[in-house]
C-alpha positions as CSV (number, residue, x, y, z in Angstrom):
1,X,-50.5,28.8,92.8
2,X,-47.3,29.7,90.5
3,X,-45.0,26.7,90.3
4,X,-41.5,27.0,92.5
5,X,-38.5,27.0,89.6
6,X,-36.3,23.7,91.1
7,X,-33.1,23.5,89.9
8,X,-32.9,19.7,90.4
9,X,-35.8,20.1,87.0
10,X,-34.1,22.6,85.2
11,X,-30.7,19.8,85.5
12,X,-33.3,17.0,83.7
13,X,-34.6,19.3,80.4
14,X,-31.1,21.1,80.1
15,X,-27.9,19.1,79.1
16,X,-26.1,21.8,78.5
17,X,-22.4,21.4,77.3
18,X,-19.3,20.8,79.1
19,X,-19.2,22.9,82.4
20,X,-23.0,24.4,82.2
21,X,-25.6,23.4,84.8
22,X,-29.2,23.9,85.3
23,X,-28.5,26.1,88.3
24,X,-27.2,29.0,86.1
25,X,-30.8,29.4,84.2
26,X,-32.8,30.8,87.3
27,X,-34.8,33.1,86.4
28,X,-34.4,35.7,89.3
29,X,-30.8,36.2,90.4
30,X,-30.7,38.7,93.6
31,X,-28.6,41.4,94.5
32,X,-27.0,39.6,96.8
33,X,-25.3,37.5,94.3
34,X,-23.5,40.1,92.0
35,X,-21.7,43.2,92.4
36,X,-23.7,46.1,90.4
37,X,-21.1,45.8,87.4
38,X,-21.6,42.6,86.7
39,X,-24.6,40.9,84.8
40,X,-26.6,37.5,85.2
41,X,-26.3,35.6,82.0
42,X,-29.8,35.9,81.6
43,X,-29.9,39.9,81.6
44,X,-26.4,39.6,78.9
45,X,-28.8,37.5,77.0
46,X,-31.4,40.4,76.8
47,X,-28.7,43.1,76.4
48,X,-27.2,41.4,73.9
49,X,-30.3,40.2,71.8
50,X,-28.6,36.4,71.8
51,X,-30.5,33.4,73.5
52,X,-28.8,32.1,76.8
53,X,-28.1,28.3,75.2
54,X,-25.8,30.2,72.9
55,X,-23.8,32.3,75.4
56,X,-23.1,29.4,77.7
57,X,-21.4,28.1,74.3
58,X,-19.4,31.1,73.8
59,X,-18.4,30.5,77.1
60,X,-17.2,26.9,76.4
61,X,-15.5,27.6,73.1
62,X,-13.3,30.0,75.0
63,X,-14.7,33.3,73.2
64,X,-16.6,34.8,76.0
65,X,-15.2,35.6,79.8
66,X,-17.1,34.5,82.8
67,X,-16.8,34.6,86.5
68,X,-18.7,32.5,89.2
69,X,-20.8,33.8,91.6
70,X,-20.6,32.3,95.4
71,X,-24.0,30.5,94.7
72,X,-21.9,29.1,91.1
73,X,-23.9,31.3,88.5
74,X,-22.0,33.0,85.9
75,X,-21.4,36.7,86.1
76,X,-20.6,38.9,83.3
77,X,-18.8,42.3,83.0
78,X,-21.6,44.4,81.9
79,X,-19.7,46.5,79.6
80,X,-17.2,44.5,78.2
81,X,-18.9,41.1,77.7
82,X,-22.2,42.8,76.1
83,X,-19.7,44.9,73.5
84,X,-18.0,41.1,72.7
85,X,-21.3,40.0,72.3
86,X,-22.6,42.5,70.1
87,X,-19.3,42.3,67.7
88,X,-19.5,38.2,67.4
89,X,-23.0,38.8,66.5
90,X,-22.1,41.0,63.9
91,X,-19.4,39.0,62.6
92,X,-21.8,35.8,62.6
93,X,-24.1,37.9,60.1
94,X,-21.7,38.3,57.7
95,X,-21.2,34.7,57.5
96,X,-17.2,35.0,59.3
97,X,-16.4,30.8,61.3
98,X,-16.4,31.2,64.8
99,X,-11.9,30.2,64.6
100,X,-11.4,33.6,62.7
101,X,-13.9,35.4,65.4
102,X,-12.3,33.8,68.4
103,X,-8.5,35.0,66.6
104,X,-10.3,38.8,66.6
105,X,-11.3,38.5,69.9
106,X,-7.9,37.5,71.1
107,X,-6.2,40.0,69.1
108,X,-4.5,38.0,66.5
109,X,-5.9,39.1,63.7
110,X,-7.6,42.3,63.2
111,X,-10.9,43.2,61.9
112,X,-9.9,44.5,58.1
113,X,-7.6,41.3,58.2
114,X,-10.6,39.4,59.1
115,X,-12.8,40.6,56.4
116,X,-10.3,40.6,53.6
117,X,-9.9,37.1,54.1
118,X,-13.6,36.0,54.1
119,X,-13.7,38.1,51.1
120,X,-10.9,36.1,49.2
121,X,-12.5,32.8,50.4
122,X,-16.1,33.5,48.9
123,X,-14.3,34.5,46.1
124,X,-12.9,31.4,45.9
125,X,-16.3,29.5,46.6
126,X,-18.0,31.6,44.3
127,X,-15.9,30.6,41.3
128,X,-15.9,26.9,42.2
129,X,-20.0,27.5,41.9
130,X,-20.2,29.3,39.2
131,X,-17.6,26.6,37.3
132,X,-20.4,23.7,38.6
133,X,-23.1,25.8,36.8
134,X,-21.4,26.1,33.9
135,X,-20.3,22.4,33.5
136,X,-24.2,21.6,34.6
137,X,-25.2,23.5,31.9
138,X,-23.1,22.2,29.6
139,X,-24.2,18.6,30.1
140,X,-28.1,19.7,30.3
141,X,-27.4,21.1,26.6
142,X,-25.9,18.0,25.0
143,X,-27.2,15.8,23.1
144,X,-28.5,12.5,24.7
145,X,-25.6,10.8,22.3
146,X,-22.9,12.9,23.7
147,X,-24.3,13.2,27.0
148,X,-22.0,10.5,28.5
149,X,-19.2,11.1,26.9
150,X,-19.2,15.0,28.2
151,X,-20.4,13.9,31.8
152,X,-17.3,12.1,32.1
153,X,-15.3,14.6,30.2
154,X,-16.2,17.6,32.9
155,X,-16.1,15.6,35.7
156,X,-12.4,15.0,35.7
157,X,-12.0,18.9,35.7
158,X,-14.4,20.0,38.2
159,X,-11.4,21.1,39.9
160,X,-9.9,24.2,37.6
161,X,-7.0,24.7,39.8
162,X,-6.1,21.3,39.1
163,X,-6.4,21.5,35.7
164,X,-4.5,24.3,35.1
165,X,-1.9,22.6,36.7
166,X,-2.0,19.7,34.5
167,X,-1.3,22.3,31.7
168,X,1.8,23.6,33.5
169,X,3.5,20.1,34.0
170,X,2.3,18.9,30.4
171,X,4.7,22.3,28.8
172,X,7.1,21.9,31.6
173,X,7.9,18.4,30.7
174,X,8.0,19.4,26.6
175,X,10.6,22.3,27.3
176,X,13.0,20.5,29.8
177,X,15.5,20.9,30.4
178,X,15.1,24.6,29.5
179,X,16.2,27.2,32.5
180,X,13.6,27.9,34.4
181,X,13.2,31.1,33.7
182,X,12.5,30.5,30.1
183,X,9.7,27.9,31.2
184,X,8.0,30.5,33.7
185,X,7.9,32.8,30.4
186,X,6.3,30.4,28.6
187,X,3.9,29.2,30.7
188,X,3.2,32.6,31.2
189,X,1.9,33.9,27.4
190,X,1.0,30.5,26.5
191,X,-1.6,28.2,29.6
192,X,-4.6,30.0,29.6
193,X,-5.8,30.7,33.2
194,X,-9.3,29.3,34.0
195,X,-12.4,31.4,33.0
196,X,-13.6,33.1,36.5
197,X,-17.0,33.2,35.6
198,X,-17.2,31.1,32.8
199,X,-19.8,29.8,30.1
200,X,-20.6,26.3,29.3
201,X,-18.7,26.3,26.4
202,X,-15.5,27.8,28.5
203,X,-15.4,24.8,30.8
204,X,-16.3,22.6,27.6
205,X,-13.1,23.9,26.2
206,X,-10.8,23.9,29.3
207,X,-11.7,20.7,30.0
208,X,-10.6,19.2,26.7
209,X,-7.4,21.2,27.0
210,X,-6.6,19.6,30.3
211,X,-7.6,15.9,28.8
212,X,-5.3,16.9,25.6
213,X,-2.5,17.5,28.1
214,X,-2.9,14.2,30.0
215,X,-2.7,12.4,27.2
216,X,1.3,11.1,27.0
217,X,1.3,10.0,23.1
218,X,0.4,13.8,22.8
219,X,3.3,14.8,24.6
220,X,5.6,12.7,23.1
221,X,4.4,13.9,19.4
222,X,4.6,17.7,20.7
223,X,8.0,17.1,22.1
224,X,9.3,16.1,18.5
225,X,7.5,19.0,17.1
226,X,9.7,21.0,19.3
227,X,12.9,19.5,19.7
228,X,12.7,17.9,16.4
229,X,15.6,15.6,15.1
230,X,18.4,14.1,17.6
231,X,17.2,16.3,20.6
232,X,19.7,14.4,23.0
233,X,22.6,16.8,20.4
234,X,21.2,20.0,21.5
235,X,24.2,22.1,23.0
236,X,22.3,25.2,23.8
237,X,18.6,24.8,24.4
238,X,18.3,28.3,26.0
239,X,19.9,29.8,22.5
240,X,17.7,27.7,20.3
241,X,14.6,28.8,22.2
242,X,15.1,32.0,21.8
243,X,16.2,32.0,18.3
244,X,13.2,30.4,16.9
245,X,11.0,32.4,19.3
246,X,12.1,35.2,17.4
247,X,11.6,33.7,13.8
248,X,7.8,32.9,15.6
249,X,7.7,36.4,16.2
250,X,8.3,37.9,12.8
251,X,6.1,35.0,11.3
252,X,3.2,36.4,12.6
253,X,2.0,39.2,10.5
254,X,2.6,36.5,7.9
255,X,0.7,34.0,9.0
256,X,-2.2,36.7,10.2
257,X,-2.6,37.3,6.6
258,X,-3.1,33.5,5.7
259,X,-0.5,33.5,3.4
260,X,0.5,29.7,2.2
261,X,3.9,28.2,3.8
262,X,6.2,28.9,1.4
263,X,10.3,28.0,2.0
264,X,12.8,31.2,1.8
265,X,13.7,33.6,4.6
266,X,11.9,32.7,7.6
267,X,12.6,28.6,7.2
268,X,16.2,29.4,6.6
269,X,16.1,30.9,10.2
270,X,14.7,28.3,11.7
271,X,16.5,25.6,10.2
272,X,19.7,27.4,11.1
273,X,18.8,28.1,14.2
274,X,18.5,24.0,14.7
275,X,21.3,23.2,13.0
276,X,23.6,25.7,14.9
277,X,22.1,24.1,18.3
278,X,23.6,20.7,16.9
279,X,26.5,22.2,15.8
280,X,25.9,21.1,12.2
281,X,25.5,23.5,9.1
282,X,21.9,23.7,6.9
283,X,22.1,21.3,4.2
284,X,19.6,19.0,2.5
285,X,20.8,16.1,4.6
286,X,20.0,18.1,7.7
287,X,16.8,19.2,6.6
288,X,15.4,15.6,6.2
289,X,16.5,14.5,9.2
290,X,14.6,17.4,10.9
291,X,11.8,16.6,8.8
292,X,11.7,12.9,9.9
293,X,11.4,14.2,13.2
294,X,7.6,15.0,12.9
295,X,6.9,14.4,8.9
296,X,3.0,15.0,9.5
297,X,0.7,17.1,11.7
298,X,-1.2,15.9,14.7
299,X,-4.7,16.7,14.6
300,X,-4.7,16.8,18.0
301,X,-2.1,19.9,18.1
302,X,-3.9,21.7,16.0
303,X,-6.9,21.3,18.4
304,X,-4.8,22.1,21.3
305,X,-3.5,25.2,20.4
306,X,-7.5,26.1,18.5
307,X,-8.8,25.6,22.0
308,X,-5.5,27.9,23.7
309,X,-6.6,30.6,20.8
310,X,-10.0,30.9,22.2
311,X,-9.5,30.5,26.0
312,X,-6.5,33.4,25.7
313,X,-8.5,35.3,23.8
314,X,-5.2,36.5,21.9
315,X,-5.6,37.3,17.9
316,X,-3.4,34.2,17.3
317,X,-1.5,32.1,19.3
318,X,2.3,30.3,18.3
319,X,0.7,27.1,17.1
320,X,-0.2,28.7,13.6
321,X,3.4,30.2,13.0
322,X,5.0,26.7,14.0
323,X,3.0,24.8,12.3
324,X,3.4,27.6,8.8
325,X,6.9,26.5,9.6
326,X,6.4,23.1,9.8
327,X,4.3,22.9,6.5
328,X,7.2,24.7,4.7
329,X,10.1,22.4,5.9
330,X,7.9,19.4,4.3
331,X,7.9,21.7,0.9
332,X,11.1,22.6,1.1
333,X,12.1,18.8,1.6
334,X,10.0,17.0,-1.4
335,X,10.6,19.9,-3.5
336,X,14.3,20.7,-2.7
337,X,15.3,23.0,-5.8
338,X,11.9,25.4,-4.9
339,X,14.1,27.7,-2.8
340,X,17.6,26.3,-1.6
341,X,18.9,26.2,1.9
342,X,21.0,30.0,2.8
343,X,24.2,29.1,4.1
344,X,23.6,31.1,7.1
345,X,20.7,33.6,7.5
346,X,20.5,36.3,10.0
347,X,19.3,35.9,13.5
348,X,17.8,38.7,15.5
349,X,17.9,38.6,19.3
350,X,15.1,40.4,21.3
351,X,13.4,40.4,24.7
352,X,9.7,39.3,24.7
353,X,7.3,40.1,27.6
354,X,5.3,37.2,29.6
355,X,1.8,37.2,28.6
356,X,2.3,37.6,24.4
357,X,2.0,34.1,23.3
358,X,3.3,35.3,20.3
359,X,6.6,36.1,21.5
360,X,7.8,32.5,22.5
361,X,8.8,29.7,20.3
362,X,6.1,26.9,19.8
């Protein structure tokens, strides 16, 4: 004898959610319970491929329409519910959150829009993955001596967004109180965005770019690089930053060539260039006191801008012209009479573009 289908059983093995009852999963539903338009949920289930526990959850979470028979089963529009079903399923498969489905549904945010953003979050989670793999890889290569040291290294910068926005604050803080506009340029030609899909060598060297910047005795000596002697004196920052920009700028075939730092034309310019932001005059005196500023090189800013060099990818980056200039300040200070300070040499003005590192003052 086949066994009678008792709703009071059905109640016990199915807790469905919220509203649901054991009621709504007879099997036979009669005509006289449904107009011919509408469907049982079990016959939407079959139409629509999808199992019957998951379209009373649709129902629940507000993304699929019911209406209740007199004997309390729900009732789907045979058309329109099916075609919902269909286009969540669809949606589902291509991996889209059931919030951005319900907003399609609803008409808040169309299809296209829908996809485009998925899109731009995978692209998101697929760089986060591939920057894991790399730093993974870089740790699996090192040697057991250095092993700890470059664990602890890459796992402060596991997040590159953050770390490129350590880089922005560190040259933010070095160039203030420059206009802001002058900062965006630099920052622009001269922070290296993080790799998209990069090697284990990439996040090796971003990482040690972003622990360079954190570092505040750094900053402190980089800031004396720049602003050199008396800095609080400066009348026009936005002047001298574009003045010795421009001395960086013509430096460059010069220093691609590897010639030695020698003092004449190009110091003049930027010792000038100082010396009018003070409102002072080149002279001897002055020179010494914007030697004493920063007498030696940091190691470490020679690192930092080796490790900008490769990340940028650029042939050479303004750390080599600074420091050219730098190296022939000291010359031109121990060795005064080698070649003597120009009253006033010639300043050129020029526009530079944002992403030529080359065209912004160190």
């Amino acid at each position: 004898m086949p066994r009678l289908h008792s709703p009071r059983c059905n109640e016990r093995r199915s807790p469905y959610a919220k509203s649901s009852s054991g009621v709504e999963v007879q099997q036979l539903v009669t005509d006289d319970t449904q107009p011919d338009a509408l469907l049982s949920i079990g016959e939407l289930a079959r139409a629509s491929g999808l199992p019957v526990r998951t379209i009373r959850f649709y129902c629940d979470e507000g993304i699929l329409e019911s209406h209740r028979s007199p004997g309390g089963h729900r009732l789907f529009d045979a058309d329109s519910a099916t075609e919902r079903l269909v286009l969540v399923k669809r949606l589902r498969a291509l991996g889209l959150g059931l919030g951005t489905i319900t907003e399609v549904l609803h008409g808040t945010l169309s299809i296209p829009e829908a996809i485009t953003a998925e899109s731009a979050r995978l692209d998101l989670e697929f760089r986060s993955l591939a920057w894991r793999r790399a730093s993974l890889r870089a740790i699996e290569s090192a040697a057991p001596s250095h092993r700890s040291a470059r664990l602890a290294l890459l796992a402060a910068a596991q997040e590159p967004g953050a770390a490129h926005d350590c880089l922005i604050r560190y040259w933010r803080r070095i160039l203030a109180p420059l206009p802001t506009s002058d900062v965006e340029r630099w920052v622009c030609g001269n922070v290296p965005e993080p790799p998209t899909n990069p090697s284990a060598a990439d996040v090796l060297a971003y990482a040690e770019l972003a622990a360079l910047a954190a570092d505040p005795t750094l900053k402190t000596t980089v800031r004396n690089q720049y602003w050199r002697h008396a800095p609080e004196s400066i009348r026009d920052r936005h002047r001298l930053f574009n003045e010795v920009g421009d001395v960086i700028s013509d430096l460059i075939p010069l220093v691609s060539t590897a010639a030695p730092p020698t003092p004449g034309n190009e110091l003049d310019r930027f010792v000038q260039a100082h010396a009018t932001a003070r409102g002072e005059n080149d002279s001897p005196r002055f020179r010494k006191q914007l030697h004493t500023a920063s007498p030696t090189p940091d190691p470490r800013t020679h690192r930092f801008w080796t490790l900008t060099h490769r990340l940028l990818g650029t042939d050479i980056t303004v750390g080599p012209p600074h420091d050219w200039l730098c190296a022939a300040l000291t010359i031109s200070v121990n060795h005064p009479t080698t070649h003597p300070p120009n009253p006033a040499p010639t300043t050129r003005s020029g526009s530079r573009q944002c992403g030529n590192p080359d065209n912004s003052p160190r």
